[in-house]
C-alpha positions in Angstrom: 131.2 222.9 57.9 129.7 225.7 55.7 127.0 226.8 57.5 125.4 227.8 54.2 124.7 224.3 53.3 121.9 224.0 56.1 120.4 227.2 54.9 118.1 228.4 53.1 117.2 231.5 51.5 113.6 230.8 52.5 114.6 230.1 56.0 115.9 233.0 57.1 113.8 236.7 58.0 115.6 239.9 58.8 114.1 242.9 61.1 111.1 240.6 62.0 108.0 242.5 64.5 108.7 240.6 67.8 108.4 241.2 71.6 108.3 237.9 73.2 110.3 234.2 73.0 106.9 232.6 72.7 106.6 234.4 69.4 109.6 234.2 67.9 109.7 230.4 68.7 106.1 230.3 66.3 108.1 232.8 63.5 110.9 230.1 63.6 108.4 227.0 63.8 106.6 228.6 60.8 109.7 229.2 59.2 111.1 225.5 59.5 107.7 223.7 59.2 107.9 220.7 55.6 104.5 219.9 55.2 105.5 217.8 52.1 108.0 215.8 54.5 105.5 216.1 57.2 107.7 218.0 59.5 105.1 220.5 61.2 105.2 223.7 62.7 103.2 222.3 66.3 106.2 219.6 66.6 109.4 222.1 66.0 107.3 224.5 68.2 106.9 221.4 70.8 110.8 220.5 70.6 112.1 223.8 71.0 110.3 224.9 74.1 111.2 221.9 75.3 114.8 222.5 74.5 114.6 225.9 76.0 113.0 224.5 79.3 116.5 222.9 80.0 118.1 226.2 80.3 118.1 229.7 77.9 119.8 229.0 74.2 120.8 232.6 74.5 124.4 232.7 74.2 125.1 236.2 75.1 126.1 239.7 73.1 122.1 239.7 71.5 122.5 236.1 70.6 120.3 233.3 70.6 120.9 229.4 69.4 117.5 228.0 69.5 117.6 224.1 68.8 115.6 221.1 69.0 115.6 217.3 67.9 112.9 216.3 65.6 111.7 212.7 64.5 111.3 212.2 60.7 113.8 214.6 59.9 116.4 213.8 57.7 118.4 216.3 57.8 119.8 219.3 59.7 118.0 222.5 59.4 118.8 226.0 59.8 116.5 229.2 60.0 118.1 232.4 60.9 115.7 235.6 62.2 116.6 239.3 63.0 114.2 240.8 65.0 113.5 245.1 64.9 114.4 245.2 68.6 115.8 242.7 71.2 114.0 240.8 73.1 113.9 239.4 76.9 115.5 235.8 76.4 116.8 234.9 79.5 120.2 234.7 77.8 123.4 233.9 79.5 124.5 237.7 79.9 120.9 238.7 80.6 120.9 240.7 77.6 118.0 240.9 75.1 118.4 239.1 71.9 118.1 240.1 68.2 119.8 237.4 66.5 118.6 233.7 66.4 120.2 230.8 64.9 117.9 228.5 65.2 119.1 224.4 64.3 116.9 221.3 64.2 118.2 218.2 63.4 117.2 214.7 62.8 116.2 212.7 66.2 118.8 210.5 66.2 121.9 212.5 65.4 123.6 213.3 68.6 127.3 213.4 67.7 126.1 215.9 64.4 124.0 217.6 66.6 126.9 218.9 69.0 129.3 219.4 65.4 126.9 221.4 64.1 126.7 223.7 67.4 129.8 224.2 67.7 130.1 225.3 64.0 127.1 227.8 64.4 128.7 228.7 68.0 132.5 229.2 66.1 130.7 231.7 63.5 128.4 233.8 65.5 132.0 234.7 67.7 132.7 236.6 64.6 132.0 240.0 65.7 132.0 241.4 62.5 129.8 238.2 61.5 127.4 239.1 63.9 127.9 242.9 63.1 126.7 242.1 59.4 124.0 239.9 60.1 122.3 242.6 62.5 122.8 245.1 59.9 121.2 242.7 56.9 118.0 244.0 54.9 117.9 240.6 53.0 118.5 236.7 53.4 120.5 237.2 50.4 122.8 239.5 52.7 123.1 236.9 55.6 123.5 233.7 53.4 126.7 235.7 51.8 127.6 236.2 55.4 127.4 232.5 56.5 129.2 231.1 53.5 
């Protein structure tokens, strides 16, 4: 799967101001919200602390895989945001996080759901990947990374 085909240049932030998981679930919700679709901000933000509740998203080495299942979605969504320093995440090492990969997708797509995980999951092991994204200044930079 090329990860580039679920994102967007507007979807993604680099270096972002952030010091809690609260408030880089809103930067991502904000981020991922479709008015025009009517996908909104309060229900990403509703399925992804829900999501977390089960159990930390973060993956270890700084890295974060936010992800949530949202009705009237039609397809699989990706936002990706840096943040200037890493933050507390209650990730699997128990190291802070900088990079999230955040991935909603439609209610109803289970078996997708899991593909596109692992996909994300295969990329982000990319040390030099991961490297590059950190060290991004654009979305240009990480969407050339992703390809």
């Amino acid at each position: 799967m090329q990860l580039s085909s679920i994102l967007k240049e507007s979807r993604i932030l680099c270096a972002v101001p952030c010091q809690s998981k609260k408030k880089i679930f809103e930067t991502i919700s904000e981020l991922a919200e479709d008015v025009e679709n009517e996908i909104y901000q309060a229900n990403i933000l509703e399925s992804l602390v829900h999501r977390e509740k089960m159990g930390s998203t973060g993956i270890g080495n700084g890295i974060a895989i936010p992800h949530g299942r949202i009705a009237g979605l039609k397809d699989v969504v990706a936002i990706v945001v840096t943040t200037e320093s890493a933050i507390d995440f209650e990730a699997i090492d128990h190291k802070p996080v900088d990079v999230f990969f955040a991935l909603l997708v439609p209610q109803e797509q289970i078996e997708g759901h899991l593909q596109t995980l692992a996909a994300v999951a295969a990329k982000l092991n990319d040390p030099d990947i991961v490297a590059g994204i950190r060290r991004a200044k654009t979305p240009q930079d990480i969407l050339l990374l992703l390809k």
